[in-house]
C-alpha positions as CSV (number, residue, x, y, z in Angstrom):
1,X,0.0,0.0,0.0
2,X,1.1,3.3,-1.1
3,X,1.7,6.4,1.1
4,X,-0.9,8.1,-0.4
5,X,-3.3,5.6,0.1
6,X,-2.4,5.6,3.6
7,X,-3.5,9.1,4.1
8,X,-7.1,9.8,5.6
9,X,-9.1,11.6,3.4
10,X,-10.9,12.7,6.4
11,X,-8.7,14.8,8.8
12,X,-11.6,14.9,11.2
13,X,-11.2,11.5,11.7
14,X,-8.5,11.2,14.4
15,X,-7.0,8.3,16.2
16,X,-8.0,8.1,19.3
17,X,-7.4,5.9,22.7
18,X,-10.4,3.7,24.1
19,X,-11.6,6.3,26.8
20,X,-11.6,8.9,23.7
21,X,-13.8,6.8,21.7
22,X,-16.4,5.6,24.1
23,X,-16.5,10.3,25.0
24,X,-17.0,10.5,21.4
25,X,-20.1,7.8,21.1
26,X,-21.8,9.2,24.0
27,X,-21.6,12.8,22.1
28,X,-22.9,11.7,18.9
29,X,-25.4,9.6,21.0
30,X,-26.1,12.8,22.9
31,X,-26.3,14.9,19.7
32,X,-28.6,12.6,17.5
33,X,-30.6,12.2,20.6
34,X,-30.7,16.0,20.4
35,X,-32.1,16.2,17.0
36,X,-34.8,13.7,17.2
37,X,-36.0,15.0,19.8
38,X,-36.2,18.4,18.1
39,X,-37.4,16.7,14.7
40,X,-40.4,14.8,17.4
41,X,-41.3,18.0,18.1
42,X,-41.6,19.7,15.2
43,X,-43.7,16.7,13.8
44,X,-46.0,16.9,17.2
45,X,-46.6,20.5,16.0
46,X,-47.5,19.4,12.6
47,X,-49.7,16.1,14.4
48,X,-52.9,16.8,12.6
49,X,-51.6,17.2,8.9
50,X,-49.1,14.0,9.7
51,X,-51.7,11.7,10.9
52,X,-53.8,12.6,8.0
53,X,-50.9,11.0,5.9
54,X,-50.1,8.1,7.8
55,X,-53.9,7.6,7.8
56,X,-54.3,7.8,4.1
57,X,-54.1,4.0,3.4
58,X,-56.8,2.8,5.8
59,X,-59.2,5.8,4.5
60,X,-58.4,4.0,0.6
61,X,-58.8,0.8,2.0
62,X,-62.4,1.4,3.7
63,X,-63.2,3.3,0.4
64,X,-62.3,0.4,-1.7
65,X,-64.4,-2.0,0.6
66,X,-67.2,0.1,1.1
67,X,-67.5,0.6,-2.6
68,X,-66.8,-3.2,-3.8
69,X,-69.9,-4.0,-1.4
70,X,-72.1,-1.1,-3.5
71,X,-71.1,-2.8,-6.7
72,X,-72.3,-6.1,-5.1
73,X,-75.4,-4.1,-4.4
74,X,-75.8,-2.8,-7.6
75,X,-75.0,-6.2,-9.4
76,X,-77.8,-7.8,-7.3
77,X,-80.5,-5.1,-8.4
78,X,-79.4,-5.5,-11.7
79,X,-79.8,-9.2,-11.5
80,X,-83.1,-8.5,-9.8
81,X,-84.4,-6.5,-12.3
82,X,-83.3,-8.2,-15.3
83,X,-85.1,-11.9,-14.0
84,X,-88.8,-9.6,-13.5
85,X,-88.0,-8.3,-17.3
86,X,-86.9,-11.6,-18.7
87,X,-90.9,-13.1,-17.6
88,X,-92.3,-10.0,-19.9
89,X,-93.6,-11.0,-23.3
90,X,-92.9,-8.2,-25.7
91,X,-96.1,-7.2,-27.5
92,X,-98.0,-7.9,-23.9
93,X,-95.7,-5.7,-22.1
94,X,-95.9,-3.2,-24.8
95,X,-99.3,-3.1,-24.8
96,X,-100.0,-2.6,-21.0
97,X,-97.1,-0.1,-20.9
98,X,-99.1,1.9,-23.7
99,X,-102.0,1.7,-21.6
100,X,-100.1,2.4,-18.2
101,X,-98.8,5.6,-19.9
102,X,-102.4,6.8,-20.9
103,X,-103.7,6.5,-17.8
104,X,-101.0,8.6,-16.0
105,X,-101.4,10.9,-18.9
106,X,-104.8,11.0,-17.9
107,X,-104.3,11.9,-14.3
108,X,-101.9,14.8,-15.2
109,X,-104.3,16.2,-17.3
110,X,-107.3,15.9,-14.1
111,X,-104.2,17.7,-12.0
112,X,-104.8,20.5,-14.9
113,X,-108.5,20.6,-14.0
114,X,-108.2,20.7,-10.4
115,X,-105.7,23.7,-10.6
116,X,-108.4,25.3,-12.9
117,X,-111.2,24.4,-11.1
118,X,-112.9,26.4,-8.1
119,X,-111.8,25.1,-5.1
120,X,-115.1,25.3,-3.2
121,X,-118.5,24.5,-4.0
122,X,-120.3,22.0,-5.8
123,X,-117.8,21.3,-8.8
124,X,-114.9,21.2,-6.1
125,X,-117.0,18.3,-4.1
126,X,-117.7,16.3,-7.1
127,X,-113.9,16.3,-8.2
128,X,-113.0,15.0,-4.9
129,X,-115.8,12.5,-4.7
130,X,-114.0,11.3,-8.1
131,X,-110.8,11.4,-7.5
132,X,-111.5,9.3,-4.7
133,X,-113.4,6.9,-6.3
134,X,-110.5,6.9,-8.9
135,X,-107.9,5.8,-6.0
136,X,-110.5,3.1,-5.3
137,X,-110.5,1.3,-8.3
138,X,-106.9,1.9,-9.6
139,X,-104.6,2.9,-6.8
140,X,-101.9,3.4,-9.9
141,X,-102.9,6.7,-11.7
142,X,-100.7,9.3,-10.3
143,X,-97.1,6.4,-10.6
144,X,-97.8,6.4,-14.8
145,X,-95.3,8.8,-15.3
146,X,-92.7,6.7,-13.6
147,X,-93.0,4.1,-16.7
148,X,-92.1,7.2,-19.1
149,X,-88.9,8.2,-16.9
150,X,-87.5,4.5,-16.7
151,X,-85.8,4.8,-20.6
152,X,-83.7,7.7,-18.6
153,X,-83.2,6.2,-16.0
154,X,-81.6,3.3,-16.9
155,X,-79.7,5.7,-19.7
156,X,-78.4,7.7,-16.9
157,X,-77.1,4.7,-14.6
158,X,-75.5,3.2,-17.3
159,X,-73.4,5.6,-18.6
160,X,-72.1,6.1,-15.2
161,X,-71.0,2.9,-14.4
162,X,-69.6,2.6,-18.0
163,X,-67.5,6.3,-17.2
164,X,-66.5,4.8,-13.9
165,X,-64.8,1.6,-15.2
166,X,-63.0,3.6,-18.0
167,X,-61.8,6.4,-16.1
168,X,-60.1,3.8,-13.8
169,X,-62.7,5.4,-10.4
170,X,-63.9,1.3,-10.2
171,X,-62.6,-0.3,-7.3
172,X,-60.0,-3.2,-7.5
173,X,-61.4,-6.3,-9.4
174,X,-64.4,-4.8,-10.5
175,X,-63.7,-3.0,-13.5
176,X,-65.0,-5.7,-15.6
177,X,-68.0,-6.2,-13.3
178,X,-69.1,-2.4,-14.2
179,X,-68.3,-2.5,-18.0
180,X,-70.9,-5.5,-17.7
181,X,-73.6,-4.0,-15.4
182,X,-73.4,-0.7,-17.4
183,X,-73.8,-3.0,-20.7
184,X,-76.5,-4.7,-19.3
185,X,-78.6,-1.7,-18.3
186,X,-78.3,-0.1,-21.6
187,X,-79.4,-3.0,-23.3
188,X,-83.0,-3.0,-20.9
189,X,-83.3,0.6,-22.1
190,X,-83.1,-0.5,-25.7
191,X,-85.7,-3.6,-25.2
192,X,-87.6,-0.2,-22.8
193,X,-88.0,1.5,-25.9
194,X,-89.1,-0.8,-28.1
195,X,-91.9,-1.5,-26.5
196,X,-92.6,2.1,-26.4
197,X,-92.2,2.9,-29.7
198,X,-94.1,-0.2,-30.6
199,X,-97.0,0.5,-28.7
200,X,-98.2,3.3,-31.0
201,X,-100.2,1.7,-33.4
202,X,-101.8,-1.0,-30.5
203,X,-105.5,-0.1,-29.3
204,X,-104.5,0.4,-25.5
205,X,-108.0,-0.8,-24.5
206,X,-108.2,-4.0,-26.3
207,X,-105.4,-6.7,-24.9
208,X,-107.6,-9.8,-25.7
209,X,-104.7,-12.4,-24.7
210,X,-104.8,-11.4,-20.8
211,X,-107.5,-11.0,-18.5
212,X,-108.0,-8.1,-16.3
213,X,-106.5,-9.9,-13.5
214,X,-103.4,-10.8,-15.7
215,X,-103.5,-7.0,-17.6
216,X,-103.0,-5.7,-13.2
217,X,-100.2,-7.9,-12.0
218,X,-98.1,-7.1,-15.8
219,X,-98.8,-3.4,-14.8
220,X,-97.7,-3.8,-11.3
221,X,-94.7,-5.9,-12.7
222,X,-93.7,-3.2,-15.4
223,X,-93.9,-0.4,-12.1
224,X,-91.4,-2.8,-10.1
225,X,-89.3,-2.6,-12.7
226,X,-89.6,1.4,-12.8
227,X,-89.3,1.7,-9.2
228,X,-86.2,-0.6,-9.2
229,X,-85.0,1.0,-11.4
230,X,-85.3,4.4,-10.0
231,X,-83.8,3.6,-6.8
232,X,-81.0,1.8,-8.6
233,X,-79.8,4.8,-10.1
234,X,-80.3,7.1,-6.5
235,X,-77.7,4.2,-5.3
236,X,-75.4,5.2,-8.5
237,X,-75.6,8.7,-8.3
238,X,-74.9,8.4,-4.1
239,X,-72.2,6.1,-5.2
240,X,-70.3,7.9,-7.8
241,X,-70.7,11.6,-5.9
242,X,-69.2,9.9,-2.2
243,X,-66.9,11.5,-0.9
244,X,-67.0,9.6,2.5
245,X,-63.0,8.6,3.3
246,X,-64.2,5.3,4.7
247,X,-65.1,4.6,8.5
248,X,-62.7,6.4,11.0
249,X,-60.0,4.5,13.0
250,X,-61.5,3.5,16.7
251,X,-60.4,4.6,20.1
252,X,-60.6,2.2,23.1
253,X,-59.1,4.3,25.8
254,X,-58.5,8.0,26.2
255,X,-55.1,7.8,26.3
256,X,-54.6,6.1,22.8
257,X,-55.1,8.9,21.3
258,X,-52.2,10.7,23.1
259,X,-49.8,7.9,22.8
260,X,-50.8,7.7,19.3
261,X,-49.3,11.1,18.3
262,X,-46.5,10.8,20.6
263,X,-45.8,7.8,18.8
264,X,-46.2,9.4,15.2
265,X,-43.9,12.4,16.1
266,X,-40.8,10.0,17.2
267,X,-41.4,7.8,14.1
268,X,-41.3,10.5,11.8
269,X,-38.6,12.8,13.9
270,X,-36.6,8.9,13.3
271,X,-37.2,9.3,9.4
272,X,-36.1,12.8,9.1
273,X,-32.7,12.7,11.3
274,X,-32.2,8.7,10.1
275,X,-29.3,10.8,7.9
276,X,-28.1,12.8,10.9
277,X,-27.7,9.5,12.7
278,X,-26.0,7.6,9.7
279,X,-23.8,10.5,9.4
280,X,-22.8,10.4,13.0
281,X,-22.8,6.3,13.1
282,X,-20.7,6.7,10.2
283,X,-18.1,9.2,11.2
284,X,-17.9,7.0,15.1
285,X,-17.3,3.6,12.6
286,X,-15.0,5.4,10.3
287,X,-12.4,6.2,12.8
288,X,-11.4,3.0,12.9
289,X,-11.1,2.4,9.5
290,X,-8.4,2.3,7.2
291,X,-8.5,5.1,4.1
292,X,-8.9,2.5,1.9
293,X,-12.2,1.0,3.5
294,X,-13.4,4.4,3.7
295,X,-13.3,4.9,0.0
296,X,-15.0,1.2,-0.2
297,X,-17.7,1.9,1.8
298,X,-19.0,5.7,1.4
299,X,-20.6,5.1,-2.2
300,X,-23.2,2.4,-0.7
301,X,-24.5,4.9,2.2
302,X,-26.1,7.0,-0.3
303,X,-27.5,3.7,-2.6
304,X,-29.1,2.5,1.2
305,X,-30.9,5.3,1.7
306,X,-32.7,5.5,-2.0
307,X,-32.9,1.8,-1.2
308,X,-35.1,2.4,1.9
309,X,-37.0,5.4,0.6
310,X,-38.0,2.5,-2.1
311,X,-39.1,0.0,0.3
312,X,-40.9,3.3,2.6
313,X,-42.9,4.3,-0.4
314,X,-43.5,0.6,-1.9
315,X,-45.2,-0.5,1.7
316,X,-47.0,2.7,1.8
317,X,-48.6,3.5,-1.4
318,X,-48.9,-0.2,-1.8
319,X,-48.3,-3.0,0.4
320,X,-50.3,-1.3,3.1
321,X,-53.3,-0.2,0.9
322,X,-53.8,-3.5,-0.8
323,X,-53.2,-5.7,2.6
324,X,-56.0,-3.7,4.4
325,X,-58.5,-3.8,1.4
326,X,-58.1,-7.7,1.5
327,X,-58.3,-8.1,5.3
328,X,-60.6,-5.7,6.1
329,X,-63.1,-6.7,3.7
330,X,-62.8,-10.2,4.6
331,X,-65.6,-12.1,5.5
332,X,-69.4,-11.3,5.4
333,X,-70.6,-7.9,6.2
334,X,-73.9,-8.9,7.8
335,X,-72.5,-11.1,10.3
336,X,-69.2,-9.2,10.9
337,X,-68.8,-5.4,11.9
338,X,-65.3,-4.1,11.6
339,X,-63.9,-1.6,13.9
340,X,-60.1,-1.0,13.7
341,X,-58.2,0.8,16.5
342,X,-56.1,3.4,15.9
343,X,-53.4,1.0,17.8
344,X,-53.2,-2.0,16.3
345,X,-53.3,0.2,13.0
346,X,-50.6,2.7,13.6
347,X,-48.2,-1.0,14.7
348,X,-49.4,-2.4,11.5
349,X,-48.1,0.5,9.1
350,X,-44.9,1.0,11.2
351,X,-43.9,-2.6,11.4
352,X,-44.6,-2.9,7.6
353,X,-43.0,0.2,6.5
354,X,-40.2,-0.3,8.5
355,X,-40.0,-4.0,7.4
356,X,-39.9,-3.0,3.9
357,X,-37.2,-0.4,4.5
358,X,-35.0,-3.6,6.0
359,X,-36.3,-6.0,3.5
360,X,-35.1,-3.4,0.4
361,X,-31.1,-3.2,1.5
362,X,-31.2,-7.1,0.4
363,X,-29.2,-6.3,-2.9
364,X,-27.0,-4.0,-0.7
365,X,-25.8,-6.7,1.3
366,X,-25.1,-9.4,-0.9
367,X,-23.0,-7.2,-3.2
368,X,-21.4,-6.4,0.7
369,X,-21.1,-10.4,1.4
370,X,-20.0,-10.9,-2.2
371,X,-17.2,-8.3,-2.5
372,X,-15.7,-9.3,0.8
373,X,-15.5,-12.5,-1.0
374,X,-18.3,-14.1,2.0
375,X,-20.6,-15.2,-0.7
376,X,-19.6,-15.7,-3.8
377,X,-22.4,-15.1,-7.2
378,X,-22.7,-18.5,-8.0
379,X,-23.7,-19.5,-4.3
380,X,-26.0,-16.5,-4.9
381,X,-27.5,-18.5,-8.1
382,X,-27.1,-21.9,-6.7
383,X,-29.4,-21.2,-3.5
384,X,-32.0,-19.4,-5.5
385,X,-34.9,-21.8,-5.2
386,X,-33.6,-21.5,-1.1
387,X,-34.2,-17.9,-1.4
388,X,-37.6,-18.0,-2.7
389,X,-38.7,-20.6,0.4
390,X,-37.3,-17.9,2.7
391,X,-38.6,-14.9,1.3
392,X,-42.2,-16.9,1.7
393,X,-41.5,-17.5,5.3
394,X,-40.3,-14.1,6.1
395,X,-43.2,-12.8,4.6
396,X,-45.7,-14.9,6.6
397,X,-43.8,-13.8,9.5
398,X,-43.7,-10.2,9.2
399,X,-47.0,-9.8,7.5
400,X,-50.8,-10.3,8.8
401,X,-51.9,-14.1,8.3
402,X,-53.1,-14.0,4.9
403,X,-51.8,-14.8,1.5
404,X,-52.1,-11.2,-0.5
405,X,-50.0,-9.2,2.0
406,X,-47.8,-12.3,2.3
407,X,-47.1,-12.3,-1.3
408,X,-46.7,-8.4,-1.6
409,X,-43.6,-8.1,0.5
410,X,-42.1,-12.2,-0.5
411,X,-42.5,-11.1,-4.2
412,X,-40.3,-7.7,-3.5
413,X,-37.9,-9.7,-1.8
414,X,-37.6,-12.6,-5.1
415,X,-37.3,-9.5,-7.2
416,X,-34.7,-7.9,-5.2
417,X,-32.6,-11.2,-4.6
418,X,-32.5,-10.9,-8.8
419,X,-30.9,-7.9,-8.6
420,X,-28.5,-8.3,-6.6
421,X,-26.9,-11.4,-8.1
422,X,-26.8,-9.0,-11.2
423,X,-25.7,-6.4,-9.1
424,X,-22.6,-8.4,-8.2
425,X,-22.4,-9.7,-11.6
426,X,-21.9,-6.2,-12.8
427,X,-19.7,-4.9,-9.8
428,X,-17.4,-8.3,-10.1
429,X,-16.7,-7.7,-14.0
430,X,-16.1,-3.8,-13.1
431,X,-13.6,-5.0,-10.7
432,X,-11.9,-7.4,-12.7
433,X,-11.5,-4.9,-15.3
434,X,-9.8,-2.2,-13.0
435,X,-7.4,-4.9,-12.0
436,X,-6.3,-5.8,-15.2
437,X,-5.5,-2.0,-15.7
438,X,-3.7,-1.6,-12.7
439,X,-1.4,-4.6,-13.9
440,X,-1.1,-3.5,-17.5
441,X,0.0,0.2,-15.8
């Protein structure tokens, strides 16, 4: 080894006896101490912005299972109203919705009448005597307009769920579902019309194949259908215009609360002086380094931290979203309420961020164990299938019990383990090259 290399490029970094070095880890203890408590408090001041952040995944995970179980809903009233429509015959149902229309027709134009007409007197008491003697024998006169909005209707709900499945708005899985329901609907507004339209030229008295009996329950049929579909498209329109961010976390004490932002505020105060600290950890290691090990090490510090910002953002954006959809909307709704505490969700997200964080220096640290000459690439390659067992079992034990979160950080961890055998692949042939220069110089 040259003189030169022998120099430290840091002149900060001194030798120092053993009583030195234990007085300079209890400063940089001291100091990093220091600034997380300072970055704690900053972040307590900041609490309400800061747990509206960390709370952001369960608010999209209760909106996701909220509005999976409305599409169920609307699926089912689709279903519903597609079995009364598939027992219609066409040129009956035409027919008695011809007539259906008249009569509401008819009652709009009495409404006419009554406005006109005095509203004492004789005239006045023989309108009401037959109005009521209309509700008598056909309590449906004033719901015949409801048959003429049900074409809109079912126009109107959908094109919204059609909208929603292409402007990517649908909740996970059930993009297809939507594209299908909207397809559905549009198709009963087609079938609507033609019976409409081929009504015209139909006498709306005469209907000789039913009786009077059958001409009531088709009527009272075709208005199911129109109610149905009415309130199917108030469940749309609440749907697609909620802005409801899912149920709120639950509080079982009246201290959680406290602890809970006390918590939050030294988690984050960690995050934001994790550099300080690696800067200080590094400076206290460095001393007792040589110059040359210094050089080794410094470009990886930088790599580690992009590293676990990668894992920090995967897990939060979407290891923690997706795992909370799928357990939280586990099981069936009408035998199970959920109510999630504000604990055991704020030691959820911080064990899984955290973990990720770990979990993502894994290419670091083989291209560490494989340029110390630890692990070589083809042990790497050779306990691959080894590596995929593990990553499986890690997962299990770092994630909830069940198989999507469990796959969400093992599959990470398969994909990292592939970059960094190529990561060493590529460092090892950069090496060898640089050697063979230094001989050839």
């Amino acid at each position: 080894m040259s003189d030169s290399d022998n120099k430290d490029s840091d002149p900060d970094l001194k030798t120092m006896s053993f009583g030195d070095h234990l007085e300079e880890l209890r400063t940089r203890l001291l100091r990093s101490l220091l600034i997380l408590i300072v970055f704690a408090g900053i972040a307590l001041v900041y609490q309400g912005e800061l747990m509206t952040i960390i709370t952001a995944p369960h608010r999209k995970a209760m909106t996701q299972i909220e509005s999976a179980r409305v599409v169920q809903r609307i699926e089912q009233e689709v279903v519903g109203i597609q079995s009364i429509t598939d027992l219609f015959v066409d040129e009956q149902a035409s027919r008695i919705l011809q007539l259906s229309i008249n009569k509401g027709q008819w009652w709009d134009r009495w409404e006419a009448f009554r406005e006109q007409a005095p509203a004492t007197g004789p005239l006045a008491d023989f309108a009401d005597l037959v109005e009521e003697r209309a509700e008598i024998l056909d309590g449906t006169l004033k719901t015949g307009d409801i048959l003429e909005r049900t074409p809109s209707s079912l126009l109107v709900s959908g094109e919204i769920l059609q909208e929603v499945s292409e402007t990517g708005q649908a909740p996970w899985g059930n993009q297809s579902t939507l594209i299908r329901l909207g397809d559905d609907l549009l198709l009963l507004r087609e079938r609507w019309l033609s019976w409409r339209q081929g009504s015209n030229n139909i006498d709306p008295v005469a209907v000789p194949e039913l009786t009077l009996a059958e001409q009531k329950a088709l009527e009272e049929n075709l208005r199911s259908v129109a109610s149905k579909t009415e309130a199917l498209e108030r469940t749309i329109d609440d749907w697609v215009t909620w802005r409801v961010k899912g149920k709120p976390l639950v509080l079982l004490s009246y201290t959680e609360a406290f602890f809970a932002y006390v918590k939050l505020g030294i988690f984050l105060g960690l995050i934001c002086t994790l550099p300080w600290i690696t800067a200080e950890i590094w400076q206290f290691i460095a001393a007792g380094l040589y110059p040359g090990e210094r050089k080794s090490v410094r470009p990886f510090i930088p790599l580690a931290f992009l590293l676990l910002a990668g894992g920090v953002n995967f897990a939060y954006w979407i290891l923690v979203p997706v795992g909370l959809s799928f357990l939280g909307g586990y099981g069936d709704p009408s035998l199970l309420a959920n109510s999630f505490t504000l604990k055991d969700y704020m030691g959820l997200v911080f064990t899984l961020v955290l973990g990720m964080g770990l979990i993502f220096q894994l290419p670091l640290l083989m291209i560490l164990l494989s340029k110390t000459g630890v692990v070589s690439v083809e042990m790497f390659r050779q306990y691959r299938k080894v590596s995929i067992l593990s990553a499986m079992i890690l997962g299990a034990f770092l994630t909830p019990p069940d198989v999507v979160t469990q796959l969400l950080m093992a599959g990470p961890l398969v994909i990292l383990y592939e970059v960094g055998i190529l990561a060493c692949v590529t460092l090892g042939k950069s090496s060898i090259e640089s050697d063979s220069r230094d001989l050839k110089s």
